[in-house]
N, C-alpha and C positions, 0 to 999 in steps of 0.2 A: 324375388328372383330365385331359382332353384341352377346351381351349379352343378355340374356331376364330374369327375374325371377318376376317367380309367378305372371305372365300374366291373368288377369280377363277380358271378357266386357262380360257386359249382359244388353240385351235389355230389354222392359216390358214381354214379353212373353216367350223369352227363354236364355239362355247361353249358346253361343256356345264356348266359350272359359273358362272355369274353373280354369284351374291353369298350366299355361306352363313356362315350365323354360329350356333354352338351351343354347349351346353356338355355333355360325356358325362362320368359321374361315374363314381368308381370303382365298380365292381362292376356296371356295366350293363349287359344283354346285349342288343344292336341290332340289329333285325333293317333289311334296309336296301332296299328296295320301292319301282317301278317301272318304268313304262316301261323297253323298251331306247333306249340312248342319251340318258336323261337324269344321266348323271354321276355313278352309284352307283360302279360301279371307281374311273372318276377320282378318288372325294373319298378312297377309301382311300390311294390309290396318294400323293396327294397329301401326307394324315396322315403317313406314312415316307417323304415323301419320295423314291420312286422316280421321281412329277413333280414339277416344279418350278413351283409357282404364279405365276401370270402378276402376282397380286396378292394381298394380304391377308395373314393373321398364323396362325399356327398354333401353340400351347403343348401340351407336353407334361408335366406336373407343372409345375414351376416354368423347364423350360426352352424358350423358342421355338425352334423347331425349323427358323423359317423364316429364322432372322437370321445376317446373313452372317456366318461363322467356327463358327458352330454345328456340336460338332463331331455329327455326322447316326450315325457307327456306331457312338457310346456311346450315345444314346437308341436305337438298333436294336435294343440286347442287350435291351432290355426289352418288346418290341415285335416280336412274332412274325407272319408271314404266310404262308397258305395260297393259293395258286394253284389257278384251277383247272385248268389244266395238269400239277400235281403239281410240276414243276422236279427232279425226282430225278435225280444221277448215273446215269447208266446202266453206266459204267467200275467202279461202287466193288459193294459188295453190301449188303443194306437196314441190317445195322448200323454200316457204316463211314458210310453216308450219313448216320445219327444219330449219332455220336460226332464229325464233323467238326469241326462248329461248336462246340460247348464245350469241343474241347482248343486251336483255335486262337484262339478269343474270349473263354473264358474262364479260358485254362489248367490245364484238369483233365487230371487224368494220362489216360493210355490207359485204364487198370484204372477209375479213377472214370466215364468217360465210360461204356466199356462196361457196367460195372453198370447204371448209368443207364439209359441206351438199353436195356437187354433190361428193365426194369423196366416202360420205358414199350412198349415191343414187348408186354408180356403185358397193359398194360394198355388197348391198340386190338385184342387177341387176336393178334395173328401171332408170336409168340414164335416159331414154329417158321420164321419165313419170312427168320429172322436173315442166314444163310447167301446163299442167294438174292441174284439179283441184279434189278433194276428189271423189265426184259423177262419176267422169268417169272412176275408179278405178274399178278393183274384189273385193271384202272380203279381198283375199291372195295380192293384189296387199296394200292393205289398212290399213293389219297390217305388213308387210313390210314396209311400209313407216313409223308407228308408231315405231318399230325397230330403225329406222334410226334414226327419233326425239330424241328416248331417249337416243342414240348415240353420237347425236350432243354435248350434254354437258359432255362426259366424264366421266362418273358414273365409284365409284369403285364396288357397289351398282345395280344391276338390278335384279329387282321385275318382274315377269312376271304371270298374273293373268288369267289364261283359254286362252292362248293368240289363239289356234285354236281351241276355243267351238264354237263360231260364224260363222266359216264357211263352206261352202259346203264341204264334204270329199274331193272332187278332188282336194281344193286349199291350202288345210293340210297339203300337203308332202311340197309346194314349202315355207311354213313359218317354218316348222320346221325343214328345209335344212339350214334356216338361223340360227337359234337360235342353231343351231350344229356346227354352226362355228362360234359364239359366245362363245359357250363353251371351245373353245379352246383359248382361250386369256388372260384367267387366272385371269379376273371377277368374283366377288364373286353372283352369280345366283339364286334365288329363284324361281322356275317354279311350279304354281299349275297346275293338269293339271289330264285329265283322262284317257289321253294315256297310258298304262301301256307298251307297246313296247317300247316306246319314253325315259317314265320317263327311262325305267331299261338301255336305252345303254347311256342317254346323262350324267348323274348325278352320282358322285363319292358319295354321301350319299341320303338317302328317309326317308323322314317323313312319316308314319302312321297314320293320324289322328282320331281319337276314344274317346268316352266316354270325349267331354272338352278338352282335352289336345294330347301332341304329343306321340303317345301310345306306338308307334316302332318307334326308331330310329336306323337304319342299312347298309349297303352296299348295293346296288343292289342283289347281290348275296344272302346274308342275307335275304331279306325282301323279293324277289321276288322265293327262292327257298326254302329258311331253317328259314321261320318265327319263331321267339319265343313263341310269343302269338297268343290265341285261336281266338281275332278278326281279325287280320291282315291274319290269315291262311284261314280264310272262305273269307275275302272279296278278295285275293289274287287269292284261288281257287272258284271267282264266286257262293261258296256255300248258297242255300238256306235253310233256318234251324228252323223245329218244334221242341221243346222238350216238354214233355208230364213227367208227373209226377202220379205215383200213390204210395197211402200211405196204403190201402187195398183190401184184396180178394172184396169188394165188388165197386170197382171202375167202374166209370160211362163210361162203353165200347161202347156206343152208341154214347156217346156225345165227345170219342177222336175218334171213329169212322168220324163222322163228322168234328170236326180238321182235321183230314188228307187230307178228301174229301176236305175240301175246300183250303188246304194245295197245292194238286194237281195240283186242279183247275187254281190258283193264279199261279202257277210257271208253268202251259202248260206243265205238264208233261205227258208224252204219257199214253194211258191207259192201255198199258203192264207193263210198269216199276210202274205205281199208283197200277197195281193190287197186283202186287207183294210187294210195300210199306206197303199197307193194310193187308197182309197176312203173313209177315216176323214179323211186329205188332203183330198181334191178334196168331200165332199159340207161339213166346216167352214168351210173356205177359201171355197168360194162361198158360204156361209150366212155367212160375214161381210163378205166385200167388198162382199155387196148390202144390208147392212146398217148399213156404217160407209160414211158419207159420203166423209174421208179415209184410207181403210184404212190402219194401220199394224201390223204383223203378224209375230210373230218366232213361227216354226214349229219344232219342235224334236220329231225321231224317235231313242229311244232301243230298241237290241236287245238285249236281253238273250242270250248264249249261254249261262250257265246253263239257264233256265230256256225258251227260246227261246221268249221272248217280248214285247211290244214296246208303247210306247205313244208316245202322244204329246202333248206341252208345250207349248199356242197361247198366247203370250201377247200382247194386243190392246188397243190405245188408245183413249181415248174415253170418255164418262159409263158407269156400270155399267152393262152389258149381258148378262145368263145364256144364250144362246142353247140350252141345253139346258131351260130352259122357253119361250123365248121367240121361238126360231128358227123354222123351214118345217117344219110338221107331217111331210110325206113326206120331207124328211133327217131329221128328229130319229128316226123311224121307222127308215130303214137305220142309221144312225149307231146306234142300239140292238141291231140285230141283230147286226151284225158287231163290237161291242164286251162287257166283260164290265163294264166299270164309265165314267161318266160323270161327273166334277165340274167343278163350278164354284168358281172363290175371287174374292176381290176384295181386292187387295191395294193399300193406303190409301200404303204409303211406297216402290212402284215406281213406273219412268214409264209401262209399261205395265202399266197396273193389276187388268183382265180377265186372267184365266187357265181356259183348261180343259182337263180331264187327261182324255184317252181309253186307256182300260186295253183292248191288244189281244190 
C-alpha cells in the first residue's frame, strides 16, 4: 500500500502539487488524468522519489519513503518505472539492457538474468529483437522493451509516465496491448496518461488532477460518466468555457461582445453556432438587465468539442423570475429559434438563485 499526506513540491515559478493526501491499495490499477501541468508526472516522480517534496509524507508499505536516512534504493527494487522517453542504453543491446539491473541489484547470475529477460522479451513479443540494439528499434518496439526492463526486477510497484505520448499513433495500440496484460497480474499500477478510452477500460480507480491536488477520485464509471465536480465534468466533456459577469444595467456590452468573439475564435467554432453564441448572449442579457432593477448576473458559455456544441449557464439574482415565460415576446421568439432547448430552474440554496439553461 502506498500512503501519501499532504504532499507539497513547488518550484521557483510555480506549484504544481499543493496538498495531496491518498491512499492506493495493493492491487489498484490508476489511471492518472488531467490537465497538462497540473502535477500528474510530479506526483509519480515524487512517490520514488526522483523529486524531492518540498513538504509532506510519503509511505511505502510500512516504510516512509520521505524521512531522512530512508534508504530510497531498497524501496526502488520494488517499484518499477516507465518513462516516456523509454531511458534505454543505446551502448548495450535490448537484452543486456534487461538483465542489467537484476544482476547488479539483485544479484542473479548472468544465466538467471538472461533467462529471465528473454522470458519476458517473448512475453511483450520481441524475443527476436534480443540481439538488436535500441536505435534499430520503433518507438512501440522501445518502450516495450522499457516494459520488460522494468519487469525484469519484479516490482510490486509500477509507475508508468505518458508511457505512449512519445509515439507515433500507429505504435500506441501495440504498447498499450501490453500494459493491458500487465493489468491483469494483480500489480499495483500507476498509469499517467491522456488516453481517456485507455485510462476508462484498463483502470479500477482514476485520479482527476486539478487545482494542486487529486480533485476526483472515482471509478471509471464515476469519473468518466457521472462526475461530481464542475472541473473533472468540463475536462471530461472536452468543454470549452467563458463566463462573463455583469453587476449593472450599464455593463460594458461591447467589450463581452469582443470576449466572445475572441472566445470563438480560440476554440474554431463554426460561424453558425458563434452566431448564435453571440445572440443567445445579447437577446437574455438585455431581457434581464431590463428586467432586474439591480442586475446581478453570472453568464457562463460552455463548448463542447466533442459534439461541437455549446450552451449557455445564466445564473441571476433576485425574487423568482422565468424569463422564458415571462420575458419580451420578440426575444423569447429568436432566443427559440436559434436554440434547441430552453430551461428554467430555481434554485432555493444558491445566492443566485434564477438559472436558465440555453441548449445551442
Amino acid at each position: 500500500m502506498i500512503r501519501i499526506e499532504h504532499l507539497k513540491k513547488q518550484y521557483p515559478n510555480v506549484t504544481p502539487l499543493k496538498d495531496v493526501s491518498v491512499e492506493i491499495h495493493d492491487g489498484d490499477v490508476i489511471s492518472v488524468i488531467g490537465p497538462s501541468g497540473t502535477g500528474k508526472s510530479t506526483l509519480l516522480r515524487c512517490i520514488n522519489q526522483l523529486e524531492k517534496p518540498t513538504s509532506g509524507r510519503i509511505w511505502v508499505d510500512d516504510t516512509e519513503v520521505t524521512a531522512q536516512g530512508c534508504d530510497i534504493n531498497k524501496v526502488r527494487r520494488k517499484m518499477g518505472m516507465v518513462f516516456q522517453s523509454f531511458n534505454l542504453f543505446g551502448h548495450k543491446t535490448v537484452i543486456e539492457n534487461i538483465m542489467m539491473a537484476p544482476m547488479d541489484m539483485l544479484g542473479k547470475s548472468k544465466q538467471e538474468a538472461y533467462d529471465e529477460g528473454m522470458r519476458l522479451l517473448r512475453t511483450v513479443g520481441l524475443a527476436e529483437k534480443a540481439l538488436n540494439y535500441p536505435d534499430e528499434l520503433s518507438g512501440g518496439q522501445k518502450q516495450r522493451i522499457a516494459i520488460a526492463r522494468t519487469l525484469a526486477m519484479d516490482p510490486e510497484v509500477i509507475l508508468l509516465d505518458e508511457p505512449t505520448s512519445a509515439l507515433d499513433p500507429t505504435m500506441v495500440g501495440e504498447v498499450q496491448a501490453v500494459i493491458r496484460d500487465l493489468a491483469k497480474t494483480g500489480k499495483t499500477m500507476m498509469i499517467v496518461t491522456h488516453e481517456m478510452n485507455f485510462a476508462r477500460s484498463i483502470s479500477n480507480r482514476v485520479f482527476y488532477m486539478d487545482e494542486g491536488s487529486i480533485y476526483e477520485d472515482g471509478t471509471p464509471e464515476q469519473i468518466f460518466e457521472h462526475p461530481q465536480r464542475e472541473n473533472t465534468r468540463r475536462f471530461i466533456k472536452k468543454l470549452k468555457v467563458l463566463e462573463l459577469n455583469i453587476e449593472s444595467r450599464d455593463y460594458d456590452f461591447l467589450g463581452m461582445a469582443g470576449e466572445i468573439e475572441n472566445y470563438c475564435n480560440k476554440n474554431q467554432i463554426a460561424s453558425k453556432t458563434a452566431g448564435r453564441i453571440h445572440l443567445a448572449f445579447e437577446e437574455s442579457t438585455q431581457m434581464l438587465t431590463s428586467l432586474l432593477e439591480n442586475p446581478r448576473i453570472r453568464a457562463v458559455c460552455e463548448y463542447s468539442e466533442a459534439t461541437e456544441s455549446a450552451e449557455w449557464i445564466i445564473n441571476y439574482g433576485g425574487e423568482r423570475l422565468d424569463i422564458t415565460d415571462d420575458g419580451d415576446e420578440l426575444a423569447l421568439t429568436l432566443l427559440k429559434g436559434m436554440t434547441t432547448s430552453m430551461e428554467y430552474t430555481y434554485l432555493e440554496e444558491t445566492e443566485l438563485k434564477n438559472r436558465i439553461r440555453l441548449v445551442i
